[in-house]
PyMOL CGO cylinders between C-alpha atoms (Angstrom):
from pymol import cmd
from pymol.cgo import CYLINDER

trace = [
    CYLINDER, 135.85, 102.37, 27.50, 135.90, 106.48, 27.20, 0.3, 1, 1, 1, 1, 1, 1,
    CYLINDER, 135.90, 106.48, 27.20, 133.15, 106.92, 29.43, 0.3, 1, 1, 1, 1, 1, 1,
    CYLINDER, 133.15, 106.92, 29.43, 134.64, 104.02, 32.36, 0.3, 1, 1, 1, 1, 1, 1,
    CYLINDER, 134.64, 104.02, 32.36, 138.17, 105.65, 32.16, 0.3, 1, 1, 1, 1, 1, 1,
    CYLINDER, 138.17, 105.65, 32.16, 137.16, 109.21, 32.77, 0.3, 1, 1, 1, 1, 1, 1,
    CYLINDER, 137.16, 109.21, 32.77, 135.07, 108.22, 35.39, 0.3, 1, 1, 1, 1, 1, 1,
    CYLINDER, 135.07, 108.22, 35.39, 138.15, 106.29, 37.02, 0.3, 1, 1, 1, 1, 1, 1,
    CYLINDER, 138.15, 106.29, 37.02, 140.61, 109.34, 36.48, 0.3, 1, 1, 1, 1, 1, 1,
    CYLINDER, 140.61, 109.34, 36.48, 138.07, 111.60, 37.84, 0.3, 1, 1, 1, 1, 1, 1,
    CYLINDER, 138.07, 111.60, 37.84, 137.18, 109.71, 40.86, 0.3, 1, 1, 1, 1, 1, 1,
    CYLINDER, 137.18, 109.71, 40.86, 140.80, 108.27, 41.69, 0.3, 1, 1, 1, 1, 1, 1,
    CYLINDER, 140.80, 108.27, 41.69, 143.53, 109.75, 39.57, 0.3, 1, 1, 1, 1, 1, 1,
    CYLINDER, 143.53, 109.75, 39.57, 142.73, 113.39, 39.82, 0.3, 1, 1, 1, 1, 1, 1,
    CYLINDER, 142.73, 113.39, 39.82, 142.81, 115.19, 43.22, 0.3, 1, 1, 1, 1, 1, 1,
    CYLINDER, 142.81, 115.19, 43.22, 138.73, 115.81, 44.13, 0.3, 1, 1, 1, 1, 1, 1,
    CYLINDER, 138.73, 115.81, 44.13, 139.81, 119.44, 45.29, 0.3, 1, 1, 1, 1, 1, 1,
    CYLINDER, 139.81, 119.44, 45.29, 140.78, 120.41, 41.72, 0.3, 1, 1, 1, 1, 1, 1,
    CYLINDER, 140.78, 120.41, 41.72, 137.52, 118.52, 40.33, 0.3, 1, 1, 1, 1, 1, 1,
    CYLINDER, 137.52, 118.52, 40.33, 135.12, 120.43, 42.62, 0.3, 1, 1, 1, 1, 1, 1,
    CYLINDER, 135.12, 120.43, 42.62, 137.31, 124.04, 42.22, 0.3, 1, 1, 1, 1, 1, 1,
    CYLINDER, 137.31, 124.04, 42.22, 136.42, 123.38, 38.44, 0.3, 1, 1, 1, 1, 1, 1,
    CYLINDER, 136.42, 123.38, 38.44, 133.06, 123.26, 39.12, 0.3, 1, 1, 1, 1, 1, 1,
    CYLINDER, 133.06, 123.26, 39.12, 132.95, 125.90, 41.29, 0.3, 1, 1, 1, 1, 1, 1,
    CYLINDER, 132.95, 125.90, 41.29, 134.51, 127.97, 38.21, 0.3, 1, 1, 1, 1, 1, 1,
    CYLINDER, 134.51, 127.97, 38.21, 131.03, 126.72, 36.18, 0.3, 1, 1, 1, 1, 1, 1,
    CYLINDER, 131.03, 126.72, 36.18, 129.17, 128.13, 38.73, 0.3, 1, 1, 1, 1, 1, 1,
    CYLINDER, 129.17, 128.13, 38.73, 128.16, 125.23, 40.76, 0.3, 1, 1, 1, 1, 1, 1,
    CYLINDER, 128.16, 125.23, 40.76, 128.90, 126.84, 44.19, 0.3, 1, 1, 1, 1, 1, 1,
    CYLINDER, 128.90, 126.84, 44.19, 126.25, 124.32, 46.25, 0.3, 1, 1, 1, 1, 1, 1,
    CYLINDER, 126.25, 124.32, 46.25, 126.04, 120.66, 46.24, 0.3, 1, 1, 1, 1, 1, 1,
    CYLINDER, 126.04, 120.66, 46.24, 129.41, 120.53, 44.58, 0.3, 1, 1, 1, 1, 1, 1,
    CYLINDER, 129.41, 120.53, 44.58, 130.79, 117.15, 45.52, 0.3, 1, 1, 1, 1, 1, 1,
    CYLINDER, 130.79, 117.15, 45.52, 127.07, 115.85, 45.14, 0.3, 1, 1, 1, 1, 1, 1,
    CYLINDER, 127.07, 115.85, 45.14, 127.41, 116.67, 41.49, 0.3, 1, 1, 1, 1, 1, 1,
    CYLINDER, 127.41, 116.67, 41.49, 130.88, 115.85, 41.35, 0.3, 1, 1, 1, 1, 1, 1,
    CYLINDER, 130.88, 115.85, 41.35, 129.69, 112.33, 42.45, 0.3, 1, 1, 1, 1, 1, 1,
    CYLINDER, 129.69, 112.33, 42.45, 126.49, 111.85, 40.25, 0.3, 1, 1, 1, 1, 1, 1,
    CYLINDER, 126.49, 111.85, 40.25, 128.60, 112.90, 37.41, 0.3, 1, 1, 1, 1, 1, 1,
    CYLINDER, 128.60, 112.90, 37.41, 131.32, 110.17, 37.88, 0.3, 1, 1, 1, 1, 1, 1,
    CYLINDER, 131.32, 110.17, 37.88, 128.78, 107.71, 38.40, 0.3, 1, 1, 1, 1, 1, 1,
    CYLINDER, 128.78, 107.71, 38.40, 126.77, 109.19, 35.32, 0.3, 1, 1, 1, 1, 1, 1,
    CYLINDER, 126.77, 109.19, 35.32, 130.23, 108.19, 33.25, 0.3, 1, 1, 1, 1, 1, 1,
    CYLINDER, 130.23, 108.19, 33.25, 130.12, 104.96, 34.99, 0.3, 1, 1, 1, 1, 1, 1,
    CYLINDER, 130.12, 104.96, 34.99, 126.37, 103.94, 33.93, 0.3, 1, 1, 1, 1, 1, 1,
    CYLINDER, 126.37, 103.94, 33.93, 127.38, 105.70, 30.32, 0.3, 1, 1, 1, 1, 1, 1,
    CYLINDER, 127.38, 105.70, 30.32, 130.20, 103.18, 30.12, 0.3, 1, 1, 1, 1, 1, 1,
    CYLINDER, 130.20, 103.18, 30.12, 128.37, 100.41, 31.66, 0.3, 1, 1, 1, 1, 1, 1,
    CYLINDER, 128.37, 100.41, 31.66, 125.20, 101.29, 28.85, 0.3, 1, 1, 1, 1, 1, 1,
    CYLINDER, 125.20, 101.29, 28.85, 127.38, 101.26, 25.96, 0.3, 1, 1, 1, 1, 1, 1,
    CYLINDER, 127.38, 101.26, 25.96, 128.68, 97.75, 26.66, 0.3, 1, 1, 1, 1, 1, 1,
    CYLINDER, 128.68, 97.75, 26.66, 125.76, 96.26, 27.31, 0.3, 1, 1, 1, 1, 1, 1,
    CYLINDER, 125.76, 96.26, 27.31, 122.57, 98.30, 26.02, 0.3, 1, 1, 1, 1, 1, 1,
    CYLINDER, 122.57, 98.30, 26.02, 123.82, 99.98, 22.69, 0.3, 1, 1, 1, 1, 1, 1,
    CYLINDER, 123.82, 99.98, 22.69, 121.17, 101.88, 20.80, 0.3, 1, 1, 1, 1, 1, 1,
    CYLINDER, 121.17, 101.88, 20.80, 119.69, 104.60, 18.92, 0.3, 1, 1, 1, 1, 1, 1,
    CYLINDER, 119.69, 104.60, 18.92, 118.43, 106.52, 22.28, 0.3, 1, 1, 1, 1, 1, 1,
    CYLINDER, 118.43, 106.52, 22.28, 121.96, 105.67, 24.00, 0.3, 1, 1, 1, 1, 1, 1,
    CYLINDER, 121.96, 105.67, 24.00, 123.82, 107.28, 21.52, 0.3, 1, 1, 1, 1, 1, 1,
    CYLINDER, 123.82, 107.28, 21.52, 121.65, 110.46, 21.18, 0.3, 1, 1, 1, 1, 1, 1,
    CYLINDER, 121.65, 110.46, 21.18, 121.77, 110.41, 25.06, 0.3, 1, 1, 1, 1, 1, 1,
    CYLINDER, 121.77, 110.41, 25.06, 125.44, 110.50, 25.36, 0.3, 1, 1, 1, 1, 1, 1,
    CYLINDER, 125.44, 110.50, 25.36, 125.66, 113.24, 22.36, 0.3, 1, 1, 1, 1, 1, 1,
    CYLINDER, 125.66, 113.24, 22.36, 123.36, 115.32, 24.33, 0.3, 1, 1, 1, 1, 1, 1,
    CYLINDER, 123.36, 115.32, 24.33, 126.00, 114.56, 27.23, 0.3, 1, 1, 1, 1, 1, 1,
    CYLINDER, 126.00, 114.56, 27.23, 128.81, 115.14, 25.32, 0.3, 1, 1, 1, 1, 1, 1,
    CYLINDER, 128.81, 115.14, 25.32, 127.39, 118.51, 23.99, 0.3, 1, 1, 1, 1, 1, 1,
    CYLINDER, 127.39, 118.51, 23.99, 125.94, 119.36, 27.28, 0.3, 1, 1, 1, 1, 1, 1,
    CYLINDER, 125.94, 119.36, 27.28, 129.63, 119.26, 29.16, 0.3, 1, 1, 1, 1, 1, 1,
    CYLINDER, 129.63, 119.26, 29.16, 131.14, 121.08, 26.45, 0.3, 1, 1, 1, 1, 1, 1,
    CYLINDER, 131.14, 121.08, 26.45, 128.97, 123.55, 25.86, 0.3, 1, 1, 1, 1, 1, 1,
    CYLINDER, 128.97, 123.55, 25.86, 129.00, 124.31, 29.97, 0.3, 1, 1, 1, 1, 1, 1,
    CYLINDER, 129.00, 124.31, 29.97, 132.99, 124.07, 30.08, 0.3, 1, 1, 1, 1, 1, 1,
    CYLINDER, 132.99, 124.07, 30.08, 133.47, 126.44, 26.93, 0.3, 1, 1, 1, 1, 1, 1,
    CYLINDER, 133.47, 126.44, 26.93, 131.45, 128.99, 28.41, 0.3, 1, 1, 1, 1, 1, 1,
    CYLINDER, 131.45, 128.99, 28.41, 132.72, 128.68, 31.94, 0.3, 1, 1, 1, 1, 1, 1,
    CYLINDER, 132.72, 128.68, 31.94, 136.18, 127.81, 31.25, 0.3, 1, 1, 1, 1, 1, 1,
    CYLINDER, 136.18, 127.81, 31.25, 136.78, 128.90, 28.15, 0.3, 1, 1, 1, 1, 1, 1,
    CYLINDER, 136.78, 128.90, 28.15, 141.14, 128.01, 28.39, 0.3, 1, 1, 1, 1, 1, 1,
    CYLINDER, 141.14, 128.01, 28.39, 140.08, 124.97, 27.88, 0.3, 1, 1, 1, 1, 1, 1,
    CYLINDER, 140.08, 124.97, 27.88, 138.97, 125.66, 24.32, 0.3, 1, 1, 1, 1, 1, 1,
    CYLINDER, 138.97, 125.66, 24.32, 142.48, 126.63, 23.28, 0.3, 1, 1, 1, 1, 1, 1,
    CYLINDER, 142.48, 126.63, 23.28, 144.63, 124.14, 25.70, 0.3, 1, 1, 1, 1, 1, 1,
    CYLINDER, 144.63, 124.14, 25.70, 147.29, 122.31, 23.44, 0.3, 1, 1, 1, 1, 1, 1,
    CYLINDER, 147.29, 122.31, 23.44, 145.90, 119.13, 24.68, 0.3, 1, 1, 1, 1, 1, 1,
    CYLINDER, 145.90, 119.13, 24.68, 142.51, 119.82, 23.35, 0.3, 1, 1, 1, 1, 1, 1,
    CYLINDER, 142.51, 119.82, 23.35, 140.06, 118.63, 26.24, 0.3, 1, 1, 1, 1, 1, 1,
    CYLINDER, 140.06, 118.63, 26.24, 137.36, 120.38, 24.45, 0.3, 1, 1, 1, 1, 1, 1,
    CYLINDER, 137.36, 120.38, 24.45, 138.21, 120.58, 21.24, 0.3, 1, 1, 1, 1, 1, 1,
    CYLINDER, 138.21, 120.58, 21.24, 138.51, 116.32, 21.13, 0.3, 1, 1, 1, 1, 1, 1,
    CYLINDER, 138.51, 116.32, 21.13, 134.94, 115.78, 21.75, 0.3, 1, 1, 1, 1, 1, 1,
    CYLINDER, 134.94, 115.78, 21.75, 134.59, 117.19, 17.92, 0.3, 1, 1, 1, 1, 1, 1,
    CYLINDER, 134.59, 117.19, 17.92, 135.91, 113.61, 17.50, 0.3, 1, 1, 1, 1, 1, 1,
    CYLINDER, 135.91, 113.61, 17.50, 133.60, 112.08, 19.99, 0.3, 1, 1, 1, 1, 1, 1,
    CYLINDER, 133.60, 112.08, 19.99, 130.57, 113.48, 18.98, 0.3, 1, 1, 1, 1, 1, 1,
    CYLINDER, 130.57, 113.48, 18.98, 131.30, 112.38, 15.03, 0.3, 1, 1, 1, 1, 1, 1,
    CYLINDER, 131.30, 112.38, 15.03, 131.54, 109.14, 16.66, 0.3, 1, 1, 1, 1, 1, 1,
    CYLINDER, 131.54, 109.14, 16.66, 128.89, 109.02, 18.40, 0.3, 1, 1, 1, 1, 1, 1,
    CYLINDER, 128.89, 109.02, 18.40, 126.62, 110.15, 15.67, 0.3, 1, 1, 1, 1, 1, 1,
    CYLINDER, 126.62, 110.15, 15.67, 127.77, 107.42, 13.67, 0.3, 1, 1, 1, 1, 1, 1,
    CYLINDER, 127.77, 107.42, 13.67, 127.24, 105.00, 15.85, 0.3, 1, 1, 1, 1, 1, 1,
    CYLINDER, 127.24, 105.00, 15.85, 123.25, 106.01, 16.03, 0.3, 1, 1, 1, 1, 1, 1,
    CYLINDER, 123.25, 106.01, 16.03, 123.43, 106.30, 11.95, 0.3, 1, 1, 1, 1, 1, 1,
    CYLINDER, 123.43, 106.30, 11.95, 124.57, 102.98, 11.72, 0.3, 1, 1, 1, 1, 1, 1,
    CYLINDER, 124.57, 102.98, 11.72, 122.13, 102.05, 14.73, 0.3, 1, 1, 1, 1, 1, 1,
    CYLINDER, 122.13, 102.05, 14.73, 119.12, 103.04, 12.37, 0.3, 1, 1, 1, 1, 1, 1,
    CYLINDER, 119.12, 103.04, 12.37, 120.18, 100.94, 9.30, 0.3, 1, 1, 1, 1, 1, 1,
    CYLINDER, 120.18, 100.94, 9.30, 119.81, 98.06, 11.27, 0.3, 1, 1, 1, 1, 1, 1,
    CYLINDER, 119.81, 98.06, 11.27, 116.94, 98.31, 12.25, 0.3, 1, 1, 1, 1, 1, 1,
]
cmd.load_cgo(trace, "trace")
């Protein structure tokens, strides 16, 4: 459900302008609303995946993920590492999850 609401706030509840100024701030200055849209639908399939396709690899996939953004967002926008809502901080939370999730994955099988 994380990965399908983000990817519905990002593409309808949040103005685009702000979404592709962030990534402008990362440093991605060409092709910004193309990655803008590959990485809503990338939350979609995420979303979609977990529901239907749970596993080992899908969980180490979306930790990579997980890592990946926010690893690129502390470096390039590092107030968001010490915003009172904790966007970044949160995915702590996410990521334990996540690595749970493949833990108990590989007990099962």
């Amino acid at each position: 459900m994380l990965w399908l609401w983000t990817a519905y706030v990002s593409w309808f509840a949040f103005p685009h302008s702000e979404s592709l100024q962030l990534l402008r701030q990362l440093g991605i200055t060409q092709f910004e609303k193309e990655v803008f849209i590959a990485a809503c639908l990338l939350d979609v399939g995420m979303g979609i995946a977990s529901a239907l396709f749970a596993s080992r690899n899908l969980w180490l996939a979306q930790i990579c993920l997980v890592t990946g953004y926010s690893v690129a967002i502390a470096i390039g926008l590092p107030e968001f590492m010490f915003h009172p809502f904790g966007p970044i901080t949160k995915n702590f939370a996410v990521l334990a999850c996540l690595a749970y999730l493949r833990g108990m994955e590989k007990q099962r099988t």
